[in-house]
C-alpha positions as CSV (number, residue, x, y, z in Angstrom):
1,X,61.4,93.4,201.7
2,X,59.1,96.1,199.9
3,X,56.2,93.4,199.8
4,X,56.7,93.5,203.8
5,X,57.3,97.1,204.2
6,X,53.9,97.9,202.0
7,X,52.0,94.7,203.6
8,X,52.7,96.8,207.1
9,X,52.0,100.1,206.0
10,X,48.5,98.9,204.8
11,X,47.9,97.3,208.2
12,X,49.1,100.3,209.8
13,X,46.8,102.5,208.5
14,X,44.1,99.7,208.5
15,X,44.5,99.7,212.5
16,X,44.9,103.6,213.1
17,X,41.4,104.4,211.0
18,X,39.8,105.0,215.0
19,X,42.0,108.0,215.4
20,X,43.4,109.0,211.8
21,X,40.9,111.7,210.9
22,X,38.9,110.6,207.8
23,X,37.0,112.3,205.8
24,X,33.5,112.7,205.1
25,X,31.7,114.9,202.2
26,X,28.7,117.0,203.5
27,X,26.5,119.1,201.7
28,X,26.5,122.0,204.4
29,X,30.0,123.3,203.5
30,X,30.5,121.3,200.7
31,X,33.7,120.4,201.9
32,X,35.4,117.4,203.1
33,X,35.0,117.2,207.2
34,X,37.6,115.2,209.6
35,X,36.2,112.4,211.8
36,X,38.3,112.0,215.0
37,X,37.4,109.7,217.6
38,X,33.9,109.6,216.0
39,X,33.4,113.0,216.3
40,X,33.1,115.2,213.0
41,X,35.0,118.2,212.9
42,X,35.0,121.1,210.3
43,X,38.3,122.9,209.9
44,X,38.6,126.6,210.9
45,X,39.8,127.5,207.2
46,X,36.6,125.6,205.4
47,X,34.3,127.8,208.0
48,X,36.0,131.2,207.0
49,X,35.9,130.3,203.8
50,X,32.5,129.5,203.4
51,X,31.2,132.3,205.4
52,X,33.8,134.9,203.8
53,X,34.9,135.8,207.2
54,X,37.7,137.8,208.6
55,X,39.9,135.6,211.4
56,X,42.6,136.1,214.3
57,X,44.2,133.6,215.8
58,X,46.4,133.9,219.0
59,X,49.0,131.5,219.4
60,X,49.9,132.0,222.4
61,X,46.2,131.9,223.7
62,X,45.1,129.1,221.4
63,X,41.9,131.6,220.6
64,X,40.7,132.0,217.3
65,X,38.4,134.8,216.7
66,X,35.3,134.8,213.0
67,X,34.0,137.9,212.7
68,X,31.5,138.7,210.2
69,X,29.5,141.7,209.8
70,X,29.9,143.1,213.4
71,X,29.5,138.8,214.8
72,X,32.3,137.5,216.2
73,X,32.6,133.7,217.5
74,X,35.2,133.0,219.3
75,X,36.9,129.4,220.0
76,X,39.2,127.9,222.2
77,X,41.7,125.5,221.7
78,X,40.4,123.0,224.4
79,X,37.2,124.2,225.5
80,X,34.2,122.6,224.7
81,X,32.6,126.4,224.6
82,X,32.3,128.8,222.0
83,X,31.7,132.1,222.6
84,X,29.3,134.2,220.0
85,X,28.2,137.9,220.1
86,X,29.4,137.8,223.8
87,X,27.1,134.6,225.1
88,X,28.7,131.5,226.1
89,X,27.4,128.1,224.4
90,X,28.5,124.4,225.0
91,X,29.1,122.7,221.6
92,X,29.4,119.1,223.0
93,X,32.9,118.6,222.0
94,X,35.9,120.5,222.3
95,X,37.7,122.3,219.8
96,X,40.9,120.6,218.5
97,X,44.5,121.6,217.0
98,X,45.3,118.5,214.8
99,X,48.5,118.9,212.4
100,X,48.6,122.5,212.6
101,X,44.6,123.2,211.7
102,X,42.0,124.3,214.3
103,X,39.2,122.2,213.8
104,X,35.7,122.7,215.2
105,X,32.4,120.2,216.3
106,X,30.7,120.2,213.3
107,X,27.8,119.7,215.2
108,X,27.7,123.4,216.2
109,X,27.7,124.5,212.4
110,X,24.0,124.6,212.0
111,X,23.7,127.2,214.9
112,X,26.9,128.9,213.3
113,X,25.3,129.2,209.9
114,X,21.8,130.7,211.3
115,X,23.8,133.2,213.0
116,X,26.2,134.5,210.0
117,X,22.8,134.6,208.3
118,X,21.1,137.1,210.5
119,X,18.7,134.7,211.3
120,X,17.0,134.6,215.0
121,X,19.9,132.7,217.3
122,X,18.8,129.6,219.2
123,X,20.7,127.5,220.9
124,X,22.5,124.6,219.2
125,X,19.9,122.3,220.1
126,X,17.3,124.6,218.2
127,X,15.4,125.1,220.9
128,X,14.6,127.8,223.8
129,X,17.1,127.6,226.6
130,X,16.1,124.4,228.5
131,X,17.4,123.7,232.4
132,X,17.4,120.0,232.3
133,X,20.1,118.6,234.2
134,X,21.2,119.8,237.4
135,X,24.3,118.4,239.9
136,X,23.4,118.8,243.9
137,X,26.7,118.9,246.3
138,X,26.3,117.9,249.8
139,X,28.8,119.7,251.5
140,X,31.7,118.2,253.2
141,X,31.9,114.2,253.9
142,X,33.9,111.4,255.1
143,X,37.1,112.6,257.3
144,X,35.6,116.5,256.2
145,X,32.7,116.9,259.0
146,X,32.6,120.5,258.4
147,X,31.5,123.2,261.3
148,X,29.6,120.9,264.4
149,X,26.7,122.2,266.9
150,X,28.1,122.7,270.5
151,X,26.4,119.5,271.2
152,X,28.1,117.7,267.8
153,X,26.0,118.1,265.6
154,X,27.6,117.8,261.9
155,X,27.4,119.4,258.9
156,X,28.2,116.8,256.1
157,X,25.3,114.5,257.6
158,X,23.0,117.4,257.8
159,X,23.4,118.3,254.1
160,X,23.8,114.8,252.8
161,X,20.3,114.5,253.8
162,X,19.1,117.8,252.3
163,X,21.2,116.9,248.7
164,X,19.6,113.3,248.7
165,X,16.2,114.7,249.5
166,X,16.6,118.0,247.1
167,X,17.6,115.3,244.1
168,X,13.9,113.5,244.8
169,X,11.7,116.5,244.6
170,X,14.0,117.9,241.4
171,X,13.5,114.3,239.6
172,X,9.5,114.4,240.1
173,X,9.7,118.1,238.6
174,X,11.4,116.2,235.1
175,X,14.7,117.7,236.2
176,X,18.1,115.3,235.6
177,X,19.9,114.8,238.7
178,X,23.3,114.4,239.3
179,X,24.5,113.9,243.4
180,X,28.1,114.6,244.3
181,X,28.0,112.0,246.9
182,X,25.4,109.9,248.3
183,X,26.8,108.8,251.3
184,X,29.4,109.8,253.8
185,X,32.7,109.6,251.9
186,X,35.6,112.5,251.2
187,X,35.2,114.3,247.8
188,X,37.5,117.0,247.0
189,X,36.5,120.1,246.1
190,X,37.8,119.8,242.8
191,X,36.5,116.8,242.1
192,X,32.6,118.2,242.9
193,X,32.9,120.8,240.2
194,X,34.8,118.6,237.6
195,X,31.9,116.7,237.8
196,X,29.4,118.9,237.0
197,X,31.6,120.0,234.1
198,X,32.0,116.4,232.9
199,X,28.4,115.6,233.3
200,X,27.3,118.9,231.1
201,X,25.4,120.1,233.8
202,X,23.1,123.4,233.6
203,X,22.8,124.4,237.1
204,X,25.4,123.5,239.9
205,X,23.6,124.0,243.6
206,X,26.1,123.2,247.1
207,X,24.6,122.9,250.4
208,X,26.1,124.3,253.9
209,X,25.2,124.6,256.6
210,X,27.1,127.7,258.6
211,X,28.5,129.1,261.6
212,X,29.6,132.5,263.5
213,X,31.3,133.5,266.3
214,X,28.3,135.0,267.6
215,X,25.7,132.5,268.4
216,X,23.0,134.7,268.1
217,X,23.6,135.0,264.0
218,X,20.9,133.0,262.4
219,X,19.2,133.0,258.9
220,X,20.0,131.9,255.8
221,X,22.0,133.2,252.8
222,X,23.2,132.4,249.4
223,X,26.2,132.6,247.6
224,X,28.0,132.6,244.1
225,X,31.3,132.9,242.8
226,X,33.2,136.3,243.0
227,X,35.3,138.8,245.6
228,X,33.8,139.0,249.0
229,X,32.3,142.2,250.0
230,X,31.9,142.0,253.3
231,X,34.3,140.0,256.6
232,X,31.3,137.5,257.2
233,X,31.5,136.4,253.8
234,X,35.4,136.5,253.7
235,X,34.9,134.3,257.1
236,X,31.9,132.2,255.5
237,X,34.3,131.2,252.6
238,X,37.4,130.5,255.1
239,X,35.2,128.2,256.7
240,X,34.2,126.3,253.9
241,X,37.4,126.6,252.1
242,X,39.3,125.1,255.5
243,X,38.4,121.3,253.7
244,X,41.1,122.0,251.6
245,X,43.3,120.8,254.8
246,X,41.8,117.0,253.6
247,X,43.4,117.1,250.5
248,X,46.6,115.9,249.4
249,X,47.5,118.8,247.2
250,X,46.3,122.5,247.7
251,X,42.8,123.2,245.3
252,X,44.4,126.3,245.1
253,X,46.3,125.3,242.5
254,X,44.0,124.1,240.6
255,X,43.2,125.2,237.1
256,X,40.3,123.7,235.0
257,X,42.5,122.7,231.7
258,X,39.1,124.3,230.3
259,X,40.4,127.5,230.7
260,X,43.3,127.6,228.2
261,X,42.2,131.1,227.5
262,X,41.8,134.3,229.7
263,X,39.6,136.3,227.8
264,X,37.0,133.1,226.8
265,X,37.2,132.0,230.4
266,X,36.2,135.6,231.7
267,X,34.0,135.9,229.3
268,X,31.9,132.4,230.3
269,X,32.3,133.4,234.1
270,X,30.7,136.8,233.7
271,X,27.5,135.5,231.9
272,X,27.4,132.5,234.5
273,X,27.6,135.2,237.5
274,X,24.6,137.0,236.3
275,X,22.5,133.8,236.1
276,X,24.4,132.6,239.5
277,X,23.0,136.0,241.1
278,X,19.0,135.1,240.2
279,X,19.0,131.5,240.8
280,X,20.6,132.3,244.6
281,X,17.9,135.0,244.3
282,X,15.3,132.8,243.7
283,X,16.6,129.8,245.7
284,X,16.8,132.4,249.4
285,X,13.4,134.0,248.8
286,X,11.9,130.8,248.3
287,X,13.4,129.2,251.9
288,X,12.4,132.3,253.8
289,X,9.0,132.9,252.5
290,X,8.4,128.6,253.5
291,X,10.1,128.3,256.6
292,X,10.1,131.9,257.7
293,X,13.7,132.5,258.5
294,X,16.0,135.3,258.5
295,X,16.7,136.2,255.1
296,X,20.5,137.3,254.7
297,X,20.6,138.4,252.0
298,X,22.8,137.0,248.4
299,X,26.5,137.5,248.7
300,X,29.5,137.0,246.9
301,X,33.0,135.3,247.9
302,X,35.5,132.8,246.6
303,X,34.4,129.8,247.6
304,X,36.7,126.8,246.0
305,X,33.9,124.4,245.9
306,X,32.6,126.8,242.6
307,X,36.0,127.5,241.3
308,X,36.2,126.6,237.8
309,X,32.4,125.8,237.1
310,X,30.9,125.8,233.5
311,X,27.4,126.9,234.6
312,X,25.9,128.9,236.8
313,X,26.8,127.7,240.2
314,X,25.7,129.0,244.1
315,X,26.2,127.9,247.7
316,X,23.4,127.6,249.8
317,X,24.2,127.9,253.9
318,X,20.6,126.7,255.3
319,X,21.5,128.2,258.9
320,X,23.9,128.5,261.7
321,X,24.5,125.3,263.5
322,X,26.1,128.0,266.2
323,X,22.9,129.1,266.7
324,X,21.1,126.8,269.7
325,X,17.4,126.8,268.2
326,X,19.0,127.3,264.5
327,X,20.7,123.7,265.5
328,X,17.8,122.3,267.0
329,X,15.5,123.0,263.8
330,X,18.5,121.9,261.7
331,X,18.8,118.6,263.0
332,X,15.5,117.1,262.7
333,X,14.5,115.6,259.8
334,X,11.0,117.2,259.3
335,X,13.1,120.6,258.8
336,X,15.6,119.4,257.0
337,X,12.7,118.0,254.2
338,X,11.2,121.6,254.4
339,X,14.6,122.9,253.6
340,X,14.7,120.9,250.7
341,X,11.5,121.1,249.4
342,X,11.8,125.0,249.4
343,X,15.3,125.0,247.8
344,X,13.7,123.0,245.0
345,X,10.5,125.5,244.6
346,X,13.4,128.2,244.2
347,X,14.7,125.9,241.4
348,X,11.8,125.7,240.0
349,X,10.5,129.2,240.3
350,X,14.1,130.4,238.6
351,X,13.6,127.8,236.0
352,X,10.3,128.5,234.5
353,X,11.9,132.4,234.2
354,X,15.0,131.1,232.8
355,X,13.2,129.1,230.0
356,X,11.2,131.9,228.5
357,X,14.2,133.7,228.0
358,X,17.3,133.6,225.5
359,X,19.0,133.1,228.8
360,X,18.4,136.1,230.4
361,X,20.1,138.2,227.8
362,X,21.8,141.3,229.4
């Protein structure tokens, strides 16, 4: 019976070596690291130690704060974002609470250590900030048409064909991208973000198209993420928020399991709203000097669609389907290419900026 019961332990542990942490000697911290679904990790205590930091852990939050000389990196329990000297960073795997130890991707140690050393920061990667993979959303779809022309004209087709044309001139600029949808099917708006957060994506861009009570209204205007400051906005997001009627269960309640923490989550939206505010810059000046429309201006209002992005994230509304010539120019296909062609020169224009920078540290 003991030659059985040891037989099985052996095979048990034999078996479970794919998600038993194991561990590996490194010569960075001299230490032993845990590999966990083939990802190395390095234990909170073996980075304190090392860097004779000073630590605070919130249980209830799940956050653990280093601090070291005036630098403090903070961690999440969850996240795949660290937070250091107040600038968000994505460390390509999330940290984990196995048996009782926060453990970190070892992977962004490197960075860690350059930064404890007073050395210049970089990113992770070791190079300059890099915009290389963007995710287009074509608004609406499927049973969703979105707002219609008097004479039925829809939305989702409208912006289906400026997402699918926007990803061509993006791709010859070098640029990963990553559609939403590609034809005319449903997509909650949950599921559009979640996939630019799955997908690691730098940029997240959604095109509208928009409508007014007035028909007269006509021009173009961008949005990001934050309270509305005005009633068209407020009415703008209502609109666009109204596809939440296709869904089985309310977006409202939805909560990216990324944010396990308050105070990392603000801390990643308010860098991403700065950068949101100069790509929608960007993205409106470059449609209105090409096609010489109305510029309205960059706004802010909660639209769903952006709820809960990792990156910097805007709505673009390319005109007023209300509008009778706005319409006309909106639903031929000439225009529609111009649209997209100038969206991407905004992307572009923003990029070049963004990439000289440490990402446009404020």
């Amino acid at each position: 019976m003991k030659k059985i019961f040891i037989i099985l332990a052996i095979i048990f542990f034999a078996c479970g070596c794919a998600t038993v942490p194991k561990k590996e000697t490194v010569t960075l911290f001299k230490e032993a690291l845990y590999c966990i679904d083939g990802t190395s990790y390095v234990p909170a205590s073996v980075i304190i130690q090392n860097y004779g930091a000073n630590y605070s852990w919130d249980l209830v939050t799940r956050r653990l704060e280093i601090e070291k000389r005036g630098i403090k990196a903070f961690f999440c329990v969850g996240t795949d974002a660290a937070v250091v000297n107040g600038r968000p960073y994505k460390m390509g795997a999330v940290t984990k609470l196995y048996m009782g130890k926060v453990v970190v991707p070892a992977s962004f140690m490197p960075y860690l250590e350059e930064v404890f050393a007073g050395k210049r920061i970089l990113t992770p990667q070791g190079i300059k900030y890099a915009m290389r993979t963007v995710v287009i959303d074509a608004g609406h779809g499927g049973k969703d048409p979105g707002t219609m022309s008097p004479k039925g004209i829809k939305e989702k087709t409208i912006t289906l064909y400026i997402a699918k044309q926007l990803g061509v001139y993006l791709r010859d600029e070098g640029i990963n991208v990553i559609l939403t949808r590609d034809r005319d099917n449903f997509i909650s708006l949950g599921r559009r973000v979640q996939i630019a957060n799955e997908r690691n994506a730098d940029f997240f861009v959604s095109v509208h198209v928009n409508a007014a009570r007035h028909r007269s209204v006509n021009g173009v205007e961008v949005f990001y993420l934050s309270d509305a400051v005005d009633d068209f906005a407020r009415a703008t997001a209502a609109s666009e928020n109204a596809a939440l009627q296709y869904e089985k269960s309310s977006f409202c309640a939805f909560k990216p399991k990324e944010a396990v923490a308050a105070t990392l989550w603000d801390m990643l939206c308010t860098e991403n709203r700065a950068e949101s505010t100069d790509l929608a810059e960007s993205v409106s000046q470059e449609i209105c000097k090409a096609l010489g429309t109305k510029n309205r201006g960059v706004k802010t209002a909660k639209f769903y669609v952006l709820k809960g992005a990792q990156m910097p994230a805007v709505l673009v509304e390319v005109g007023f389907l209300s509008n009778k010539e706005e319409a006309m120019k909106l639903n031929s296909i000439r225009y529609q290419q111009d649209l997209a062609r100038a969206i991407a020169d905004g992307i572009i224009t923003y990029k070049h900026r963004y990439e000289k920078t440490d990402g446009f540290t404020r």
